[in-house]
C-alpha positions in Angstrom: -21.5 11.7 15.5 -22.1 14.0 18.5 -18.6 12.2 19.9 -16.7 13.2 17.0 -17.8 16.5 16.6 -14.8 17.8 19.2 -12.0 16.1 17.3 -13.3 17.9 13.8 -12.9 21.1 15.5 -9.7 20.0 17.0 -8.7 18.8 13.6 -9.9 21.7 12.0 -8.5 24.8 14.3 -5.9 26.7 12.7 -2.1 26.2 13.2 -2.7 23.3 15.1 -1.2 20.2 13.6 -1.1 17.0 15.0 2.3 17.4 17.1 0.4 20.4 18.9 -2.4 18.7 19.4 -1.5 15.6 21.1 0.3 17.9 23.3 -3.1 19.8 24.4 -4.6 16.2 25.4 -1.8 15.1 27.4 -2.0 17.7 29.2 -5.6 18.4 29.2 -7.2 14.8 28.4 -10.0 14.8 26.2 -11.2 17.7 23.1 -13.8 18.7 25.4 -11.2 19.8 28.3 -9.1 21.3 25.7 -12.3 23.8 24.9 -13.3 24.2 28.1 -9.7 25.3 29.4 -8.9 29.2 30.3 -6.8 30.8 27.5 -3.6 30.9 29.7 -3.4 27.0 30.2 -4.0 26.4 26.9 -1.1 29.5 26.0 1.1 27.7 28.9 0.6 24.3 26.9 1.2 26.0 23.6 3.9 28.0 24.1 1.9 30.8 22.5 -0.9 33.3 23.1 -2.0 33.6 19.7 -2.3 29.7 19.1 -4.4 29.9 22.8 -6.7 31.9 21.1 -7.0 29.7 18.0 -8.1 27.1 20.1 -11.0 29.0 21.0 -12.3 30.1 17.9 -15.0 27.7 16.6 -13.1 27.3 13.6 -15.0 28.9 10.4 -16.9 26.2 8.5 -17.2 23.8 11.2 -21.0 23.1 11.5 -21.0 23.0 7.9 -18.8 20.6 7.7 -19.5 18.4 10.5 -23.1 18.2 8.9 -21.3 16.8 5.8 -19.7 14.1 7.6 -22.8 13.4 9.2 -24.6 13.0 5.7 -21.3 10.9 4.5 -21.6 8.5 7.4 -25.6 7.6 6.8 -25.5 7.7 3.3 -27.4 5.1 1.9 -25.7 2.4 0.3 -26.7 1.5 -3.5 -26.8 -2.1 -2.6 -26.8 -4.3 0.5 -22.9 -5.4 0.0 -21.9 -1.9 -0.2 -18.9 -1.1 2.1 -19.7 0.9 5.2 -18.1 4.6 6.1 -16.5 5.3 9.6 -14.6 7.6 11.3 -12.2 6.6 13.8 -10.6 9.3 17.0 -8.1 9.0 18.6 -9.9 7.1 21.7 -12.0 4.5 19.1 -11.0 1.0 19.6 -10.8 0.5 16.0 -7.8 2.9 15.7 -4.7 1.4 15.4 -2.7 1.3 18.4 0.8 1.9 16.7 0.0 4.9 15.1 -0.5 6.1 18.5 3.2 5.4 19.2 3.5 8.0 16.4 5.1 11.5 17.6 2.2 13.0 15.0 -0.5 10.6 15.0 -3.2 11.3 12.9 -6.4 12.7 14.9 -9.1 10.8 12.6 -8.9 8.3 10.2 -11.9 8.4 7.6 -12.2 4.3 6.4 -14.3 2.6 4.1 -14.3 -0.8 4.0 -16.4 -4.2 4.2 -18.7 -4.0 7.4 -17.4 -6.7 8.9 -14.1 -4.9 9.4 -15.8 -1.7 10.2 -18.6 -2.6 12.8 -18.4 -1.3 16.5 -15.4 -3.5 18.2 -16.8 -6.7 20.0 -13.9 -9.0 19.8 -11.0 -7.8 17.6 -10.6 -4.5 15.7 -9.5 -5.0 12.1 -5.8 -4.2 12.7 -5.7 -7.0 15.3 -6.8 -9.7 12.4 -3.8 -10.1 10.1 -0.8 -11.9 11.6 1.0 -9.2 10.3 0.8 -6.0 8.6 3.4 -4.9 5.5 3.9 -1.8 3.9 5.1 -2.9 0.3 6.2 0.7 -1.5 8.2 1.7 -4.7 8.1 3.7 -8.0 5.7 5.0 -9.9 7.0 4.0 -13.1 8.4 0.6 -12.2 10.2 -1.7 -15.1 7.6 -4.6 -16.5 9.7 -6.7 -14.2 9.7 -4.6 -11.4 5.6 -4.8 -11.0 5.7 -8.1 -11.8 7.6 -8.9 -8.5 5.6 -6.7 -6.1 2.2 -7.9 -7.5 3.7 -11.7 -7.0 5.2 -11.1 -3.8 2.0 -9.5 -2.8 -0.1 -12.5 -3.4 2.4 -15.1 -1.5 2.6 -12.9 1.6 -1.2 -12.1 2.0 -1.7 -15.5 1.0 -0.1 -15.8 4.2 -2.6 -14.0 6.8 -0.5 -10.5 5.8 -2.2 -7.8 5.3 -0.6 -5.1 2.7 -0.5 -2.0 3.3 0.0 0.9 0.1 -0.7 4.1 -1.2 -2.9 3.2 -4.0 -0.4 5.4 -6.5 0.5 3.9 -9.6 3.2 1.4 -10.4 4.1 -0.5 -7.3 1.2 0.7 -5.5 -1.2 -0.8 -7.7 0.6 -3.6 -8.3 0.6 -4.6 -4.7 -2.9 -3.7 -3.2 -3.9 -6.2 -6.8 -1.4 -8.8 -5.7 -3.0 -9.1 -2.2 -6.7 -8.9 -3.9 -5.5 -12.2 -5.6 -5.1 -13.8 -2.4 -8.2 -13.1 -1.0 -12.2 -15.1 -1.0 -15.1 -14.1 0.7 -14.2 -16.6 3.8 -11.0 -14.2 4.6 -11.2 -13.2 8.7 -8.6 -10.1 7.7 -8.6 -7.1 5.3 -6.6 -8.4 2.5 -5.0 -4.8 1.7 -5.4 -1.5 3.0 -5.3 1.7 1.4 -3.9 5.1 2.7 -5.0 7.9 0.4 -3.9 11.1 0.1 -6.9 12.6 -0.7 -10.5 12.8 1.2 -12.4 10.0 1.9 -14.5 10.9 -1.3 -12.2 10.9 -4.0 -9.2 8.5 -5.8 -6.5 9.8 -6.9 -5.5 8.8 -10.0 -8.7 8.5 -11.0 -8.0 5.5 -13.4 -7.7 3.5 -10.0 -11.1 4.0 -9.5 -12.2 0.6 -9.6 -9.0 -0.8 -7.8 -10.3 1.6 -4.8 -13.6 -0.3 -4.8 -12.3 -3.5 -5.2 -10.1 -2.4 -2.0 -13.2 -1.0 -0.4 -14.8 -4.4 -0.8 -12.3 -6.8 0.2 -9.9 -4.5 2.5 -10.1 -0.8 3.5 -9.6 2.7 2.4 -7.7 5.0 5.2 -7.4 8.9 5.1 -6.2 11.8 7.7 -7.3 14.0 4.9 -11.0 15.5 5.1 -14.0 15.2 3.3 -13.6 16.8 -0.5 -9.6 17.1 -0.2 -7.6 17.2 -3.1 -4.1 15.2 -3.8 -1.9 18.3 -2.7 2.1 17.7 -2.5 2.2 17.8 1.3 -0.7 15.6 1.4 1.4 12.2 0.3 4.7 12.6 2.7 1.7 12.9 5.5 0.0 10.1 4.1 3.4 7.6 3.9 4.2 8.2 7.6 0.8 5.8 8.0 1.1 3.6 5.6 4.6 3.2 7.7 3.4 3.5 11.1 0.5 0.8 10.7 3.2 -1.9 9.8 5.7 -4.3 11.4 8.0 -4.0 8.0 8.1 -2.2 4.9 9.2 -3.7 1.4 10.5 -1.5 -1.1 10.7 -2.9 -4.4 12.1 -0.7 -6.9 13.7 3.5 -6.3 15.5 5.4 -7.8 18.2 7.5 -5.9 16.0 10.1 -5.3 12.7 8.1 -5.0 9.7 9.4 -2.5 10.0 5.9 -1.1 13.5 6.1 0.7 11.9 8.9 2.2 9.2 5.9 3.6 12.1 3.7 3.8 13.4 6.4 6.7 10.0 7.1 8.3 9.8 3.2 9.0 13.5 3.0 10.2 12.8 6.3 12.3 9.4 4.5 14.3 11.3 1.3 14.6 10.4 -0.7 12.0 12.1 -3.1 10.3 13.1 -2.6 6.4 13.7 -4.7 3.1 14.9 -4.4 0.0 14.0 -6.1 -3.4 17.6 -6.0 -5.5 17.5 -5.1 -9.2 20.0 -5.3 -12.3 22.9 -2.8 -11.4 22.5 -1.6 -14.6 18.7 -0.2 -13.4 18.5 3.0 -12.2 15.6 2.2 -10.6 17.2 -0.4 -8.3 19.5 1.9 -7.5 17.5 3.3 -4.2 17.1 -0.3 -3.5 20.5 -1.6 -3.4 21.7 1.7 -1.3 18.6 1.3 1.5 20.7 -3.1 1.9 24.4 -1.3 1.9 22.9 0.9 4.9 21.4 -2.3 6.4 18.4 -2.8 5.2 17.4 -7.1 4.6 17.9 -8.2 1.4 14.5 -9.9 -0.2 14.8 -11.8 -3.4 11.9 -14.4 -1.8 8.8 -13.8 -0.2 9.8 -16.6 2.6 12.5 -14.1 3.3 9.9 -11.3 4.2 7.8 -13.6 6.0 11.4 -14.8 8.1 11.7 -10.8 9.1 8.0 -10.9 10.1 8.8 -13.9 12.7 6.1 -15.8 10.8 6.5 -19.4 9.7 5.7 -19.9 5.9 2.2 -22.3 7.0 -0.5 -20.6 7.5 -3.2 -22.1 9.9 -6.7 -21.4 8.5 -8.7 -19.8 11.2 -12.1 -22.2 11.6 -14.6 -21.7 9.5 -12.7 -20.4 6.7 -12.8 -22.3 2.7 -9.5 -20.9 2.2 -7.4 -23.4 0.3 -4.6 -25.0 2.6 -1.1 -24.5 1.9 0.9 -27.4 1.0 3.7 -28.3 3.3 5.9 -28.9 0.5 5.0 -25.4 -1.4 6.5 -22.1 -0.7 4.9 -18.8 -0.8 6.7 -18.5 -3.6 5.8 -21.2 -5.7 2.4 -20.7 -5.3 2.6 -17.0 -6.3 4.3 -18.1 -9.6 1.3 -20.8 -10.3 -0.5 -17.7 -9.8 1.1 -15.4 -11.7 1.2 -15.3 -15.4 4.0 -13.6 -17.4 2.1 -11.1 -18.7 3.1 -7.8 -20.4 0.9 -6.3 -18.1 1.4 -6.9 -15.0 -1.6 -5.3 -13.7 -4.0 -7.1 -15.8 -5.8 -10.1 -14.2 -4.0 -13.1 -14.5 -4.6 -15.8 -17.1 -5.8 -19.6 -16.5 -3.5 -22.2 -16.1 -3.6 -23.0 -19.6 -2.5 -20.0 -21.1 0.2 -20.2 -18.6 0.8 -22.8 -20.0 1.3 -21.8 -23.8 3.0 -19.0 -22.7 5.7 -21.4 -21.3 5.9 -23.1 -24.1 6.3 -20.3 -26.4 8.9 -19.0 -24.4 11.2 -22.2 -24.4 11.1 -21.6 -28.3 12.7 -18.7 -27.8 15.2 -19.4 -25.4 18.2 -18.6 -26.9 17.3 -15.0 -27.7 16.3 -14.8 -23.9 19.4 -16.1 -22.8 20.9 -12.9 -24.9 18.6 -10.8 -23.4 19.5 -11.3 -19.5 17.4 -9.4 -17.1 18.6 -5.8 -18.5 16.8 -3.0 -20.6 18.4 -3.9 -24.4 18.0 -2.2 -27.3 17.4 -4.1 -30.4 20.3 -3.3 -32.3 22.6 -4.5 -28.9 20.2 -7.8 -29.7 21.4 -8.4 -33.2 24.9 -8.1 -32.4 24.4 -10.5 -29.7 22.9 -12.9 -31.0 23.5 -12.3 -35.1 20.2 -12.0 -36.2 18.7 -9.5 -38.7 16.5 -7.0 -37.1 13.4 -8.2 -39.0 13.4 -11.7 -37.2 14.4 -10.1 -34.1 11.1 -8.4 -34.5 9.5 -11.0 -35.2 10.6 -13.2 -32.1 9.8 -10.2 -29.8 6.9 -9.3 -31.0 5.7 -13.0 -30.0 7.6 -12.8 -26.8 5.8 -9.7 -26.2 2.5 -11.3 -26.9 3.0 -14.3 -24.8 3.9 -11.7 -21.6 8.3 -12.9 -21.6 9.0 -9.2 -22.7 8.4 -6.1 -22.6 8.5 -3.3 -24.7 10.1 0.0 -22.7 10.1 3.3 -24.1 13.0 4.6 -26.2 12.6 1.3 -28.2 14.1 -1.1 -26.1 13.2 -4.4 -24.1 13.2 -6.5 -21.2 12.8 -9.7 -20.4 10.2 -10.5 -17.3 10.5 -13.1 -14.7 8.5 -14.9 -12.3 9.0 -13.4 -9.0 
């Protein structure tokens, strides 16, 4: 704790952000130089006077709050599989090494996560472990379809050694850090998922993802730039998507709008080099719309989750590292195939997926009803554009979707109309 307490006060000093700062340690090396320094180096550095002598301030609060990290850190855990707390700086070796390409990098990272991810470096920090790392992003209020395909693509490509990266929001979010839980067993060498928060360390935001967080906790990690106690503030998120871009190779966006926060992470990734793909939607959605404009200004088209594992350089076959009981992949099945044995169609496609049986049922239930799916297609249809099509009365068209619904082959939308739901 002693080490850290420098970089909370250079976290914590007044009108100096991130930029500014890693402009004090280049040029002065360490937090402790950067206190230490005469106020007209540090005015030199800064440009300014005023922010010389803002650096030399203790900043108010900070003994107060260093003591609360220090209580956070050694809190005792409720039970012996608890996950651990840490704080990463700048210089810790478990502190990702491309966000230190970033122009702002964040100064600490609070994590929790499974100790064996978190422990003092001896081999390979966590970020090493994955053969990859994806940022999988889109809307918060994603079409049944729509969370369908990033909680199945999810699962193939962390099935994979992948580890996905969100924002633990809701809608694609939550569909994808649950996706990548599917994939994962107690023998995994890598965190499964990670989640960057836009909050403190000590709080989820939306709080009905409170047990998604732990289940990330357990099986992956929690990341935040944000201190102890902070709330979800507006400028907190755009902050908090330049990491969940910055930690990655690639990011997948699965479903935007036109004016959807995630072509703004679409740009952050193209802006630090990073490659970016594209899910295509009905052209009738209007939230595929972001999508299909981010693959007209070059982004990769992904329909498959080979096709995101192809832009990762990774070969669909996973080796499994010794050691592990992780099932092997067959040569002859695709990521994708075994996400759709995984994958149910379910009406909710954040609920936990049924046994092969019901899967089963389900099928069959939906071949019964084939003919009305047919009419359906893949767009949001109202029910009376469904009688026309197909010339039944609206009472048997109620009755088929109702059982359609039940069986997880449609969903019900708001304003009354439906949409049939695919495997991804």
């Amino acid at each position: 704790m002693l080490a850290l307490r420098p970089w909370l006060r250079l976290a914590m000093t007044p009108g100096i952000g991130s930029i500014r700062a890693m402009q004090l340690l280049h040029a002065l090396g360490s937090p402790e130089q950067i206190f230490s320094a005469p106020a007209s180096t540090l005015a030199q550095v800064l440009g300014s006077s005023t922010l010389a002598a803002a650096v030399q301030a203790i900043p108010a609060g900070w003994d107060v709050y260093c003591a609360q990290v220090q209580r956070w850190l050694t809190a005792t855990p409720a039970d012996a599989g608890a996950p651990m707390r840490a704080v990463f700086s700048l210089v810790d070796p478990r502190y990702p090494a491309p966000l230190r390409e970033l122009p702002d990098p964040p100064l600490l990272l609070y994590a929790v996560g499974a100790p064996r991810w978190l422990q003092p470096v001896h081999e390979q920090p966590w970020w090493q472990m994955p053969r990859a790392m994806l940022a999988v992003v889109g809307s918060r209020q994603p079409t049944a379809q729509g969370a369908v395909t990033a909680r199945a693509f999810s699962a193939a490509i962390a099935a994979q050694g992948v580890c996905v990266v969100s924002g633990l929001a809701r809608g694609i979010d939550a569909a994808a850090h649950l996706g990548a839980l599917e994939a994962d067993n107690a023998s995994l060498h890598w965190p499964a998922t990670v989640a960057v928060m836009g909050t403190g360390a000590d709080r989820v935001y939306p709080s009905c993802h409170r047990d998604l967080a732990h289940r990330i906790a357990r099986h992956g990690l929690l990341l935040t730039e944000q201190p102890l106690g902070a709330a979800p503030l507006a400028t907190h998120f755009p902050k908090r998507n330049r990491i969940i871009t910055g930690l990655c190779r690639a990011t997948l966006v699965v479903e935007a709008t036109e004016k959807s926060g995630s072509l703004v992470s679409a740009r952050l990734a193209a802006e630090q080099g990073r490659d970016v793909l594209a899910v295509p939607g009905s052209i009738l959605s209007p939230q595929s719309r972001g999508c299909h404009w981010l693959i007209k200004q070059g982004a990769r088209l992904a329909d498959t989750p080979e096709d995101v594992l192809d832009e990762l350089g990774l070969a669909p076959a996973m080796p499994q590292p010794a050691g592990t009981a992780a099932a092997p992949v067959r040569e002859d099945a695709s990521p994708k195939d075994s996400a759709m044995r995984r994958q149910s169609y379910v009406a909710n496609p954040l609920a936990v997926p049924p046994h092969a049986s019901a899967q089963a049922a389900e099928r069959q239930g939906a071949d019964r009803h084939q003919a009305l799916l047919q009419a359906m297609g893949f767009d949001p249809v109202p029910i009376e554009v469904l009688s026309a099509r197909t010339g039944l009365a609206t009472a048997v068209l109620q009755a088929q979707l109702l059982e359609l619904e039940l069986l997880g082959a449609v969903a019900r939308l708001p304003g009354g109309s439906f949409q049939r739901i695919a495997a991804a």
